[in-house]
C-alpha positions in Angstrom: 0.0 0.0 0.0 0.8 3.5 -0.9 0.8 5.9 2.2 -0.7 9.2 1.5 1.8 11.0 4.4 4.6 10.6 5.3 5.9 10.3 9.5 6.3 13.5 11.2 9.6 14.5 13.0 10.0 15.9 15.7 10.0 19.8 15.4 8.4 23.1 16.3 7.5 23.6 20.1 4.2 25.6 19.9 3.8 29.1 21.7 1.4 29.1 24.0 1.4 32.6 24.3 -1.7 34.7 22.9 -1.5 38.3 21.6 -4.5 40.9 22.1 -6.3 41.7 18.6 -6.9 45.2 17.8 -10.8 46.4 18.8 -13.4 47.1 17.3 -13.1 45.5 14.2 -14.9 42.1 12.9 -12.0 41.6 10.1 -8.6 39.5 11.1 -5.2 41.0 9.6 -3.7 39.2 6.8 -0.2 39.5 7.3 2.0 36.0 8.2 0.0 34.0 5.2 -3.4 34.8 7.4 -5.3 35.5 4.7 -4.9 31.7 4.1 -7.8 31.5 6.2 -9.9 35.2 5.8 -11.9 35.5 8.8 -14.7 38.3 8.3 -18.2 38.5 9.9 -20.8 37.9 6.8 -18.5 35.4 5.5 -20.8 32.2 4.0 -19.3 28.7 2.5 -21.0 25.9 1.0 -19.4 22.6 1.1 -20.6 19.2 -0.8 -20.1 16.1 1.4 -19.3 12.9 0.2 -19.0 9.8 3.2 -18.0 6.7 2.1 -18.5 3.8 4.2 -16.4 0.3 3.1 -17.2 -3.4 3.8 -14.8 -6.0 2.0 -13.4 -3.5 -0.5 -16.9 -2.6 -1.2 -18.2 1.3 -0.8 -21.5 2.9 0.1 -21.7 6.7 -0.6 -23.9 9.1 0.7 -23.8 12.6 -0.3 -24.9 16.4 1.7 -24.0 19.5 2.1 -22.3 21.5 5.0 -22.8 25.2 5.5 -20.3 27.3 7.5 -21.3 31.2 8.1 -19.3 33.7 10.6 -21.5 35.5 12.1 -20.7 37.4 14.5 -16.5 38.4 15.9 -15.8 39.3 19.8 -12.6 39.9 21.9 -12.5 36.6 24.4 -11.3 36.4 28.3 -7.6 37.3 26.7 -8.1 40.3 24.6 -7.7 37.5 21.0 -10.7 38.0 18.3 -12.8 34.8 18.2 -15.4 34.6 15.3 -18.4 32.5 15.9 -18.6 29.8 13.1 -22.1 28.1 12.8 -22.7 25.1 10.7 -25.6 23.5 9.0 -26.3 20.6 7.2 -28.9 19.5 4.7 -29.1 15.8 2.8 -30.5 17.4 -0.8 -29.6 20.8 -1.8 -33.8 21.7 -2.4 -33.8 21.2 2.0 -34.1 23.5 4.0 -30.8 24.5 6.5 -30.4 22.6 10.2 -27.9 23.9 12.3 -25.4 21.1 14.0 -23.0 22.5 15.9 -21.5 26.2 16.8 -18.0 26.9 16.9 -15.2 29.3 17.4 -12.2 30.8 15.3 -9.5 32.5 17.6 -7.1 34.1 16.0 -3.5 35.8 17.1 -0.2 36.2 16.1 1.5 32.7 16.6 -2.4 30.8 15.4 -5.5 29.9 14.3 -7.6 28.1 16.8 -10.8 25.8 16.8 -12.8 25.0 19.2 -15.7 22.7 19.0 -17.6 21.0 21.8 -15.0 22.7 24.2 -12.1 20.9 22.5 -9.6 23.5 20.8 -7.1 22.6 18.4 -4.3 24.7 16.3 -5.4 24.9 12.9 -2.9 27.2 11.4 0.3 28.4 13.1 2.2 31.6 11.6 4.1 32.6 9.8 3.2 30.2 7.3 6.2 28.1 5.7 6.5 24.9 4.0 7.5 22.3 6.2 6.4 23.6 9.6 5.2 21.1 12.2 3.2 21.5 15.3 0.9 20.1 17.6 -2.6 20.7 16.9 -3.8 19.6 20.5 -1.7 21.6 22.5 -4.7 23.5 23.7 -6.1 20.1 25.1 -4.9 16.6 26.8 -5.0 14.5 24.0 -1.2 14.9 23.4 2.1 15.7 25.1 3.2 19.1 25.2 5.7 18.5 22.9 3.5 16.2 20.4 4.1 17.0 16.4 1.5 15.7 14.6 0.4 18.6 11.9 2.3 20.0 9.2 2.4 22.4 5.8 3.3 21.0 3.0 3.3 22.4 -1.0 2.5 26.2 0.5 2.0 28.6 -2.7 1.1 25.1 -5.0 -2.0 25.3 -7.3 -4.4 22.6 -6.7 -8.1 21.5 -8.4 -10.9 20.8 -5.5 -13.7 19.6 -7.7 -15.0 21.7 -10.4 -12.9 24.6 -9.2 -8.9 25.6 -9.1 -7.0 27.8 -6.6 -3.6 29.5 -7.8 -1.7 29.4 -4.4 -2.5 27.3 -1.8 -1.4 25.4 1.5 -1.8 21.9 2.5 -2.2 20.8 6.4 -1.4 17.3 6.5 -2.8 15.3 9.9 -0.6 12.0 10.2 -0.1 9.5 13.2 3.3 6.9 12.1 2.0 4.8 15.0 -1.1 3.4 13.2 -0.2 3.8 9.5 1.1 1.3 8.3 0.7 -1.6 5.3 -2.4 -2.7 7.3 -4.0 0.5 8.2 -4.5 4.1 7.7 -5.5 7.1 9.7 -4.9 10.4 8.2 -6.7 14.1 7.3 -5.6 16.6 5.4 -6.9 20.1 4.7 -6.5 23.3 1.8 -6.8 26.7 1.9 -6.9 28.7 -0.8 -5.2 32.1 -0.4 -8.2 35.1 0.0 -10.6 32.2 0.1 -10.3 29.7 3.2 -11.1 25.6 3.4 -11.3 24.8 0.0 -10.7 20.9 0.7 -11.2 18.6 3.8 -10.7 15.1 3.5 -10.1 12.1 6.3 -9.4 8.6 5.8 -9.7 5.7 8.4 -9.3 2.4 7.0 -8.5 -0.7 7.4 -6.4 -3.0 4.8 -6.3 -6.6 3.6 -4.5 -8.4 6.8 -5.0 -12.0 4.9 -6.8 -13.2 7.7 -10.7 -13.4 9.1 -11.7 -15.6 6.0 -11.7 -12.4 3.7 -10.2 -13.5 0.4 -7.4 -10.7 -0.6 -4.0 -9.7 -1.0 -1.9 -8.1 1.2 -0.4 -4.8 -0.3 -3.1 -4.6 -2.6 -5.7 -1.3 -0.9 -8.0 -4.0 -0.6 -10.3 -2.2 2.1 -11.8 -4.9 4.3 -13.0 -1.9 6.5 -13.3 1.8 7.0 -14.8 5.1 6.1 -14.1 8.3 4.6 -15.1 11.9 4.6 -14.5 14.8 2.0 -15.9 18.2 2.2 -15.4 20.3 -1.0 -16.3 24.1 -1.3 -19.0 24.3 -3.5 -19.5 28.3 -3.6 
């Protein structure tokens, strides 16, 4: 099997400081490769879903769409400008909107920060720069303080999501070397397109031909015996 990523080394210790925004304003700077991900109050994105869902090397798709809208921007308990981020979701694009879950965007001078059901993670750290590494859970317990496990790769690249291209780009690249291996896989990786945002999320968790269980296969071969992945592509 062909892994997607490649292991991460060990590399950037993440700052955990946080640096006050400037008030009054609902529109995050753009210097540091920021602009990677625009944050602006108003700001809508429509996303088609594809889940696939596998069973002896056999898929079953079902398609949606996700909604993303900033709606509203606020100074939190540190001075940083957070962005509410509320997403919907609808099975056919004639239904109407449902809202699933409310987040946050926190943005400073060292990152970009997520937080969803009270878990935060580092989405972007700046400056942006090809190779960088850092780990995304340092603002929870899910890793060592010293954890890498998220990194850029092709910054500046040109890349197609869908029906649509993007000029320059980045690439986040989520990878555990611990669990991939010929057997398995467990990665994510995101793009954002520069003065646009997410243009591109996609996850994989699978599991390969083990030539065991009774399943007839091949080892090496991406025979999936098991697994499921998700891909969110902007739409408009």
């Amino acid at each position: 099997m062909k892994r997607l990523l490649f292991p991460v080394a060990a590399g950037l210790l993440l700052s955990l400081g946080l640096v006050g925004a400037c008030k009054n304003t609902s529109e995050a700077p753009t210097a540091s490769g920021r602009d990677y991900y625009p944050l602006k109050v108003g700001t809508e994105r429509v996303y088609d879903v594809v889940d696939r869902s596998y069973t002896n090397n056999r898929p079953t798709e079902t398609r949606s769409q996700v909604r993303e809208q900033l709606t509203e921007s606020y100074q939190d308990a540190t001075g940083a400008l957070t962005y509410k981020l509320v997403r919907s979701s609808r099975a056919l694009a004639t239904d109407a909107w449902r809202v699933d879950s409310v987040q946050t965007l926190t943005v400073n001078a060292q990152n970009l920060l997520l937080t969803r059901s009270n878990w935060r993670t580092v989405e972007l750290i700046f400056p942006v720069r090809d190779g960088a590494e850092w780990n995304k859970n340092a603002f929870n317990d899910r890793d060592t303080l010293v954890a890498v496990n998220r990194r850029y790769e092709a910054v500046g690249a040109s890349v197609v999501a869908g029906a649509r291209s993007y000029d320059n780009t980045l690439t986040t690249y989520d990878d555990d070397p611990n669990r991939n291996n010929l057997y398995q896989e467990f990665n994510s990786r995101q793009v954002f397109a520069k003065g646009i945002g997410p243009v591109l999320r996609e996850s994989r968790a699978l599991n390969y031909c083990q030539g065991t269980g009774g399943v007839t296969c091949q080892v090496g071969t991406n025979y999936i015996v098991s697994g499921k992945t998700h891909t969110e592509t902007l739409a408009q």
